[in-house]
C-alpha positions as CSV (number, residue, x, y, z in Angstrom):
1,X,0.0,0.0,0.0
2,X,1.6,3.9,-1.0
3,X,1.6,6.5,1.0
4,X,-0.1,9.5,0.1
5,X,1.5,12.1,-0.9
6,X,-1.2,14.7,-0.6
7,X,-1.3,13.6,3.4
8,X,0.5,16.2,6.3
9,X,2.4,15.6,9.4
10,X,1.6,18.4,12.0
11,X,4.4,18.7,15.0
12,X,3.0,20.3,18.0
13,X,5.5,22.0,19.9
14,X,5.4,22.1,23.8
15,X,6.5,25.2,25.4
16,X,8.2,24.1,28.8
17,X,7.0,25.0,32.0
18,X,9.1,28.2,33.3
19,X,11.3,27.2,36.1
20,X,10.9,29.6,39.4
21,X,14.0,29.3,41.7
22,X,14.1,30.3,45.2
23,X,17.4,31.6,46.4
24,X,19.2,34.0,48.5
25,X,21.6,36.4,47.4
26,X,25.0,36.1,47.2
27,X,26.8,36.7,50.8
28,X,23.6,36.0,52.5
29,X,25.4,34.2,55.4
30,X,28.1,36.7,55.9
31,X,25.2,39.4,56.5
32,X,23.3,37.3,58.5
33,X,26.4,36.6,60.9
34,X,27.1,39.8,61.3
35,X,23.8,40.8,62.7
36,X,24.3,37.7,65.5
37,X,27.8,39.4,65.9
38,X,26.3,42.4,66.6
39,X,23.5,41.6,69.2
40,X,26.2,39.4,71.4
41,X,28.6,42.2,71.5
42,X,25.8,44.6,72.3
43,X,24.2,41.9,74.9
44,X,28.3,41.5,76.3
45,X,28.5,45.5,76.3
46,X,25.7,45.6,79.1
47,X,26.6,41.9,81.0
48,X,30.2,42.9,81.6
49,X,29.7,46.3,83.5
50,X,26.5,44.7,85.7
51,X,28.7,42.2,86.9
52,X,31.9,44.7,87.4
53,X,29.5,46.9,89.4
54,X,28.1,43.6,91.2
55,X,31.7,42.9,92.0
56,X,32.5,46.2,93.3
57,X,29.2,45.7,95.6
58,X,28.8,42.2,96.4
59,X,30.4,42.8,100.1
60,X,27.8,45.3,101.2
61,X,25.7,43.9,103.6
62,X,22.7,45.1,101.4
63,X,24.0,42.6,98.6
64,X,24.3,39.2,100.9
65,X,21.5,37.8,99.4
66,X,22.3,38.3,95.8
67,X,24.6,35.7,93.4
68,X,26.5,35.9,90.8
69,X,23.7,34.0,88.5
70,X,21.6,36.9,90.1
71,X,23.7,39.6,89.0
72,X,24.0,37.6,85.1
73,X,20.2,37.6,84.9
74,X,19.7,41.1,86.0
75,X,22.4,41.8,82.9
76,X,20.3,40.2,80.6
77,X,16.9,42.1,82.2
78,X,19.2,45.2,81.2
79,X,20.1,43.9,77.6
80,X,16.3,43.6,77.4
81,X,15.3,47.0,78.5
82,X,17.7,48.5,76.6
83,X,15.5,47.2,73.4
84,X,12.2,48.8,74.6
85,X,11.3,46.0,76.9
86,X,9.5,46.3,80.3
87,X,11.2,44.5,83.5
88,X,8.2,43.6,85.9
89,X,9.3,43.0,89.4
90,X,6.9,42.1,91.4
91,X,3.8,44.0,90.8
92,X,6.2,47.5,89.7
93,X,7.1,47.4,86.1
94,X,10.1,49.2,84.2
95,X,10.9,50.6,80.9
96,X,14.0,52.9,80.4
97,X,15.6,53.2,77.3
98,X,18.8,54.5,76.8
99,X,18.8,56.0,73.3
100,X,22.7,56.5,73.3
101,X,23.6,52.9,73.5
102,X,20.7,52.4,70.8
103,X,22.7,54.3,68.6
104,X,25.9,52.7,69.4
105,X,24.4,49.2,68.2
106,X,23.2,50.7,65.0
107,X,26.7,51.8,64.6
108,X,28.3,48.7,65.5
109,X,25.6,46.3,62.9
110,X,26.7,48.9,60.3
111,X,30.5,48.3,61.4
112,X,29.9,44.6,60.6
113,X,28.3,44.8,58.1
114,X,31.1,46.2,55.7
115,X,32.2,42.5,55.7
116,X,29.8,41.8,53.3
117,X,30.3,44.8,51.0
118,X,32.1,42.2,48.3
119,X,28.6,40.2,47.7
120,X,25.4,41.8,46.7
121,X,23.6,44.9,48.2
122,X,20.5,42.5,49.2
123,X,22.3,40.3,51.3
124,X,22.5,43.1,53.6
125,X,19.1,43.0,54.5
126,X,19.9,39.4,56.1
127,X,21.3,41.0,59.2
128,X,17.3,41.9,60.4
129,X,16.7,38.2,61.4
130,X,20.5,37.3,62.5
131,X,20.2,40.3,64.6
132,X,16.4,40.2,66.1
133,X,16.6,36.1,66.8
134,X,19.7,37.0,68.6
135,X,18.8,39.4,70.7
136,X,15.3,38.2,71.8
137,X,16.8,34.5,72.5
138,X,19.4,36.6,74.8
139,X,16.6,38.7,76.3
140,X,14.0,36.0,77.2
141,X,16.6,32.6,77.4
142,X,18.1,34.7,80.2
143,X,16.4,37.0,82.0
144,X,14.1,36.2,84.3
145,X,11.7,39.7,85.1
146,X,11.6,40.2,81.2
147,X,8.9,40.8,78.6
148,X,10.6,39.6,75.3
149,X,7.8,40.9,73.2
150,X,7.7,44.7,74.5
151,X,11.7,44.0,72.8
152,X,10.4,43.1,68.8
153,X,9.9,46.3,67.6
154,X,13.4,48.0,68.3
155,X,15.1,44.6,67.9
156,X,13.9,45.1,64.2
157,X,14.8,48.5,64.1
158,X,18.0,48.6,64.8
159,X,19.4,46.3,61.9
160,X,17.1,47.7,59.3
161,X,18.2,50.9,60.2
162,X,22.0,49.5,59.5
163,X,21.0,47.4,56.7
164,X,19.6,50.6,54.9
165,X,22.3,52.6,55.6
166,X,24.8,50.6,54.3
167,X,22.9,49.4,50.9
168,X,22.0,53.2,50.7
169,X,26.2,53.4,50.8
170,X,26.2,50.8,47.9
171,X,27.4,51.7,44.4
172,X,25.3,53.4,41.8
173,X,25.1,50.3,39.5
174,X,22.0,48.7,41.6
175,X,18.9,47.9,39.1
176,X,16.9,49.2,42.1
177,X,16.6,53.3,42.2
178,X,13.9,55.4,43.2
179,X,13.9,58.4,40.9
180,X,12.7,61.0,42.9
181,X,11.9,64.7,42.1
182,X,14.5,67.1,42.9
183,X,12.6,68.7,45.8
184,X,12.0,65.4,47.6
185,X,15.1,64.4,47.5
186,X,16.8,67.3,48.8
187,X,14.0,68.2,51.3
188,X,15.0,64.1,53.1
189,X,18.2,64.9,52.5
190,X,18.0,68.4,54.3
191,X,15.8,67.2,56.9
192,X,18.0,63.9,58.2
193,X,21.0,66.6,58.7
194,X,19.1,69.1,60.1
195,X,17.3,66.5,62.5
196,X,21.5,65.9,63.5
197,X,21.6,69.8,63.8
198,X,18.6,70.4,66.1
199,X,20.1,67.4,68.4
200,X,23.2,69.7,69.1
201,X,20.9,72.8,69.2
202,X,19.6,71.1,72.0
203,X,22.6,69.9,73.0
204,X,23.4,73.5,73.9
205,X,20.1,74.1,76.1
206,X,20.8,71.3,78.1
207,X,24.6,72.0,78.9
208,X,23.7,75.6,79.8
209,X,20.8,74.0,81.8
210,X,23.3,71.6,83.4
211,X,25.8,74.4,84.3
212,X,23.0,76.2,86.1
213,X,22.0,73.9,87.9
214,X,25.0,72.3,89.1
215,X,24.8,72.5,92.9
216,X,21.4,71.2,93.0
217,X,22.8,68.2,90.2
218,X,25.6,67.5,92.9
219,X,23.2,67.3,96.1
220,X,21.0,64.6,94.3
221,X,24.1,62.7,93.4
222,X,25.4,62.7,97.3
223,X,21.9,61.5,98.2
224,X,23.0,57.9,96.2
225,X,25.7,57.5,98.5
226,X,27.9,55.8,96.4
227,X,30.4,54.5,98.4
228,X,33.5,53.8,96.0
229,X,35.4,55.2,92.3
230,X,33.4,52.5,90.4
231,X,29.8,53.6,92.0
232,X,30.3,56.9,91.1
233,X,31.8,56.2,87.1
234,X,28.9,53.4,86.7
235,X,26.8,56.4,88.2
236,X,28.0,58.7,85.1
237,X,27.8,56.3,82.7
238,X,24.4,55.3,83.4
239,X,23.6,58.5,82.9
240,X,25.7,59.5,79.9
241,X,23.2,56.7,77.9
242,X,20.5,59.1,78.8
243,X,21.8,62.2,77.1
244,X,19.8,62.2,73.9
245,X,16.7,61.1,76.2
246,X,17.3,64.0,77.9
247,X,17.3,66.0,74.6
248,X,15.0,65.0,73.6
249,X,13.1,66.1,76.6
250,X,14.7,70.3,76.2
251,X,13.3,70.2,72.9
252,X,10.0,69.3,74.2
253,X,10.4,72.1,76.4
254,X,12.1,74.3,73.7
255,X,9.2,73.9,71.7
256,X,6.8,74.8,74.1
257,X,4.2,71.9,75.3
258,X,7.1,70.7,78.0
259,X,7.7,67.2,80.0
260,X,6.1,65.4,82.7
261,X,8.6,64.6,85.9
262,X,5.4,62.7,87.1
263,X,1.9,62.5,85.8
264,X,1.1,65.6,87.7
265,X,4.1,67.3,87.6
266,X,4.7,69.6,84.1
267,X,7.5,71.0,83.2
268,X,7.1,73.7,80.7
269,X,8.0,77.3,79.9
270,X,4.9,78.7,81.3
271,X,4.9,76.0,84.3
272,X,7.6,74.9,86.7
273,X,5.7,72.7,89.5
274,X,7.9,72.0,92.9
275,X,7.4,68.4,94.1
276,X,9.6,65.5,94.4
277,X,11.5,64.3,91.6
278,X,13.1,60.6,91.2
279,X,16.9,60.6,93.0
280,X,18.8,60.9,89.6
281,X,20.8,63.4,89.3
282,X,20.5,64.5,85.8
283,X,16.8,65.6,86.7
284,X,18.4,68.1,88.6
285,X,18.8,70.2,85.3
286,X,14.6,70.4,85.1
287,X,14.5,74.1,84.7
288,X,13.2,76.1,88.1
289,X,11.3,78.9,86.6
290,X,8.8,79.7,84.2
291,X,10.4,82.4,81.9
292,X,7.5,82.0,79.5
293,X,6.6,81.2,75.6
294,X,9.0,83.4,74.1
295,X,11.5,80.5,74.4
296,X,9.9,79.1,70.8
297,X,11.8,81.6,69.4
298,X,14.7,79.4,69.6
299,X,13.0,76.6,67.5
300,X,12.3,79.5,64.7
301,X,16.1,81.5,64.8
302,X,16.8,77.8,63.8
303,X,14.3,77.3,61.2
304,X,15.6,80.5,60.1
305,X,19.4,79.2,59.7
306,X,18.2,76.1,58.0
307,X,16.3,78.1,56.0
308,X,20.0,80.3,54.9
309,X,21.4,77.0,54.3
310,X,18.7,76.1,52.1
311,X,18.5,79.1,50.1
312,X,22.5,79.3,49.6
313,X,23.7,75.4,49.4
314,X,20.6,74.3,47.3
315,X,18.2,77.4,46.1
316,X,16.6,76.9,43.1
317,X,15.2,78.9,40.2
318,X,11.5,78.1,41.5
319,X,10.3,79.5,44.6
320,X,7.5,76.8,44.9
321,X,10.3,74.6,44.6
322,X,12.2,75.9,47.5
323,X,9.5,76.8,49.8
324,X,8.6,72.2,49.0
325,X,12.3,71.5,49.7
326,X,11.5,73.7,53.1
327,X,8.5,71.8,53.6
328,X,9.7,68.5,53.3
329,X,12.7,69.3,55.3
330,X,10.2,70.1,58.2
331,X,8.3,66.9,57.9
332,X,11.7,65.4,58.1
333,X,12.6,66.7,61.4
334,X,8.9,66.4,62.8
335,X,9.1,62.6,62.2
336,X,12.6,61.8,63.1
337,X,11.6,63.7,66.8
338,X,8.3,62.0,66.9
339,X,10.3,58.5,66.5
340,X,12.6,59.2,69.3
341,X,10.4,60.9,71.7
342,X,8.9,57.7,71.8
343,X,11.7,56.0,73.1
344,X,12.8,59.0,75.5
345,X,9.8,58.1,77.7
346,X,10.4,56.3,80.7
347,X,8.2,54.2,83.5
348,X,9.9,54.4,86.5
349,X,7.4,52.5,89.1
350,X,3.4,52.8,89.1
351,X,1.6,56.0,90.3
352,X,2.5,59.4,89.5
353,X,5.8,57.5,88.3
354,X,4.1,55.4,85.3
355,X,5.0,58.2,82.5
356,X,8.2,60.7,82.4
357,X,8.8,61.9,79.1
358,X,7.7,64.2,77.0
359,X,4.1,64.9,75.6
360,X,5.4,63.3,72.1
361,X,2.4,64.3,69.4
362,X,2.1,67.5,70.6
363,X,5.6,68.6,70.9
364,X,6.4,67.2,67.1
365,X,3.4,68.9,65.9
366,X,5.2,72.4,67.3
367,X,8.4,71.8,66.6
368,X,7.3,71.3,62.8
369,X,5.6,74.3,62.9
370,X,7.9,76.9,64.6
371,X,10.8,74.8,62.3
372,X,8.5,75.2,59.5
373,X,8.0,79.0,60.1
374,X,11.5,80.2,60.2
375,X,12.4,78.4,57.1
376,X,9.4,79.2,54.9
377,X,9.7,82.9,56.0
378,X,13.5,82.9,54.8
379,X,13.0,81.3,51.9
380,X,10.2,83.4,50.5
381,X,11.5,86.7,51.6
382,X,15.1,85.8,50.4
383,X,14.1,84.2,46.6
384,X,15.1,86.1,44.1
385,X,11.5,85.6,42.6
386,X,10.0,87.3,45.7
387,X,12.7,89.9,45.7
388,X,11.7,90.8,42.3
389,X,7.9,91.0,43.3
390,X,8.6,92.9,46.3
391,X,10.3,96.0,43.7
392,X,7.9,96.0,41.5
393,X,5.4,96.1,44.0
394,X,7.2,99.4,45.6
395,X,7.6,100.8,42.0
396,X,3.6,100.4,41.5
397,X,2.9,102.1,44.8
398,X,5.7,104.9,44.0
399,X,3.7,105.7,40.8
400,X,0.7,105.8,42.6
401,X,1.4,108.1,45.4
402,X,2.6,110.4,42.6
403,X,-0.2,110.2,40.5
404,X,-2.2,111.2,44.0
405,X,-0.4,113.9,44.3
406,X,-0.5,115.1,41.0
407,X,-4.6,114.7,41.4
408,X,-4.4,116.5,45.2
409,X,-2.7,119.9,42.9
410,X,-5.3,119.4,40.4
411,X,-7.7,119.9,42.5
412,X,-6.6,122.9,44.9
413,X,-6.4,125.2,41.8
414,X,-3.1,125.0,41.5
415,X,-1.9,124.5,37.5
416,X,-0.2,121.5,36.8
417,X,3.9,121.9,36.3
418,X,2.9,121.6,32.1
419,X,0.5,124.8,31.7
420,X,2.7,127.5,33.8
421,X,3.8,130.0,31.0
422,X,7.3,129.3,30.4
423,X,9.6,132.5,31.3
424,X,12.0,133.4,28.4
425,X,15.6,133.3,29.4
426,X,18.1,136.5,28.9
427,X,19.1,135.0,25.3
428,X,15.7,134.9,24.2
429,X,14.5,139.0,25.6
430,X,17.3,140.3,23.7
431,X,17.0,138.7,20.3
432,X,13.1,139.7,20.7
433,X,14.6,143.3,21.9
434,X,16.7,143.4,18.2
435,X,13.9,142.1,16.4
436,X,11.5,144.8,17.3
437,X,13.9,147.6,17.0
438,X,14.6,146.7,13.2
439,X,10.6,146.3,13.3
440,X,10.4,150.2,14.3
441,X,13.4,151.2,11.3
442,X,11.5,149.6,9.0
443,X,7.9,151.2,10.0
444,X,9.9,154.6,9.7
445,X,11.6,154.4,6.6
446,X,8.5,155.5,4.3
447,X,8.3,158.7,6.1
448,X,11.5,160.1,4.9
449,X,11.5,159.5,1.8
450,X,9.3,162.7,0.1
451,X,11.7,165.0,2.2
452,X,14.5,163.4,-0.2
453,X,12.4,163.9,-3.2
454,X,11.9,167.5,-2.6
455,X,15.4,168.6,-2.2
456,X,15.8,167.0,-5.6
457,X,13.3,169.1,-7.0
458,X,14.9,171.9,-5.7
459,X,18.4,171.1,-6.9
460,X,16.8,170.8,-10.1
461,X,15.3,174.3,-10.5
462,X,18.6,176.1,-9.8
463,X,20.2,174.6,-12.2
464,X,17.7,175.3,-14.8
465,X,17.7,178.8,-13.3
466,X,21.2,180.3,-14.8
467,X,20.7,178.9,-18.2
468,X,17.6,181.0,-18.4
């Protein structure tokens, strides 16, 4: 039997089936070890004083009941309240967070984590769960008075914080870039530096605040009775953590809505309750008087500078883009404020000692607008655009006050400058002088002339007479 040669052969072809692979980026495990470096050096940076200032105690008769496994678990009740944790002791709870030593760990996760430079920006982001499992296995494995939970959300924080800085840091070659508007950008920009800025602004408040108040600083201290050198530097140190807190805190007060020592006790510029503080000497700075609300105008001579820096470092052509870069920059400062205020607060026992801290919303919501004033102002006066308003808006109201004055003359009769008779000049009287002299000559001229035409006669007849 033949084949047919009029029959076809189809071929169906089969696509295959894509292939999704799950992996992790290049240097995933180098990341990821440096965020478990960085939460046991952090967790050893907080064990090793607690038991160098159990040692230098242990032989007070106040310490004969407490061990060395004590003294370890207490350390790790610290390493947990430095994350935003409470401590509950008994029916008192605790929450005290030293924002100084939370900045030293993001420093020290970004300090390990230029190990991993070589491999890919994303395996930086591997240090979030190296870090957090760490730290909350440290925190809860070990302490004993310690909510591990009230730890989660700064245990996070603190590596992403790193891991975004340092892929931030990473070269310009990444496929993943956020093309942002000028303004934007420069606004974040603007307002993360100026957020470092405002810190030592209130740096400086505090200091002179601390210098004033020195005596009373030094009779709190002598009420702790410390009884050796290593009390009294574990004393400092403790509070030296507590710096930005209490920066935080003059800021609040800077900007006007103030701080609660106590739920009943408000510290602001237009209030100065006296009651019993807690025995820690820093609070000894808490200013005594009320000098009043003109304080803000601190807030706004800096808005003002930020707004200099603004117009001169990164001024555009567009005012509307300036006065967003101003904006923004505000925002900026407002959030990054709001963020730590939040951890600045601090719940010392129960009663009138369950909040000290600032009064967080309220304070940002100020700060951003006294901030916000002194830049806008700056920039809007200080444009070039608004500059060139500003003279023609003079010129306009130059022209009008003359043009009102011109109508006032008008009115009162008296002529305008145009219609006064002009009053000829020297030049001009004596050329009209010669012109109607030679006038005069020629009116005068005709009148001589038959006196000439009778002497000719005359001549005339004697001559004729003789030849007669």
């Amino acid at each position: 039997m033949s084949e047919d040669p009029t029959a076809r052969t189809t071929v169906t072809t089969v696509s295959a089936r894509p292939t999704i692979r799950v992996a992790l980026p290049q240097g995933w495990a180098r990341s990821m070890l440096s965020g478990i470096e960085a939460a046991l050096l952090g967790w050893a940076l907080v064990v090793v004083p607690t038991l160098i200032a159990y040692a230098a105690v242990s032989s007070n008769q106040w310490m004969v009941s407490t061990t060395w496994e004590d003294a370890f678990h207490f350390a790790s009740d610290l390493w947990g309240a430095s994350l935003g944790a409470r401590v509950v002791s008994g029916d008192v709870s605790y929450r005290a967070v030293p924002l100084l030593f939370v900045l030293l760990l993001i420093g020290l996760t970004k300090l390990l984590l230029l190990q991993g430079r070589r491999f890919s920006p994303a395996s930086q982001w591997m240090a979030i769960p190296g870090f957090t499992v760490t730290a909350l296995l440290l925190a809860g494995g070990i302490g004993t008075h310690v909510s591990v939970w009230g730890a989660l959300p700064l245990a996070i924080l603190i590596p992403l914080i790193a891991a975004a800085w340092e892929v931030a840091l990473a070269p310009t070659s990444l496929e993943l870039r956020f093309e942002l508007p000028r303004w934007v950008s420069v606004g974040v920009r603007t307002g993360w530096r100026a957020s470092w800025a405002l810190a030592v602004y209130g740096g400086f408040f505090l200091l002179l605040s601390v210098i004033v108040s020195w005596s009373q600083i030094r009779g709190i201290d002598q009420l702790l009775l410390s009884t050796s050198a290593v009390d009294s530097i574990m004393i400092v140190l403790a509070q030296l953590l507590f710096i930005p807190n209490a920066i935080v805190w003059a800021l609040s007060w800077l900007s006007g809505p103030g701080f609660y020592l106590g739920s009943d006790a408000l510290h602001s510029p237009t209030s100065a309750p006296v009651g019993p503080i807690p025995a820690i000497p820093l609070f000894g700075a808490t200013p005594a008087s009320a000098p009043g609300n003109w304080v803000v105008l601190a807030l706004i001579l800096f808005g003002v500078a930020l707004g200099v820096y603004l117009r001169l470092r990164k001024g555009s052509k567009s005012l509307l883009d300036d006065l967003y870069q101003g904006g923004i920059a505000a925002v900026v400062i407002a959030a990054v404020y709001l963020v730590t205020s939040l951890g600045s607060a601090l719940v010392l026992g129960n009663g009138r000692l369950a909040f000290l801290g600032p009064r967080m919303s309220l304070s940002a919501l100020c700060l951003f607008a006294e901030v916000a004033l002194g830049v806008l102002l700056t920039v809007a006066l200080s444009h070039p655009v608004s500059v060139a308003w500003a003279r023609e808006l003079v010129g306009a109201g130059k022209a009008r006050v003359h043009e009102h004055r011109h109508h006032e003359a008008a009115a009162g009769g008296v002529a305008p400058v145009e219609l006064v008779p002009e009053v000829p000049s020297e030049d001009v009287a004596g050329e009209e002088t010669v012109d109607d002299s030679l006038e005069v000559a020629d009116e005068t001229q005709p009148a001589e002339e038959p006196a000439e035409d009778a002497d000719v006669a005359s001549a005339s007849e004697e001559e004729d007479a003789p030849s007669n």
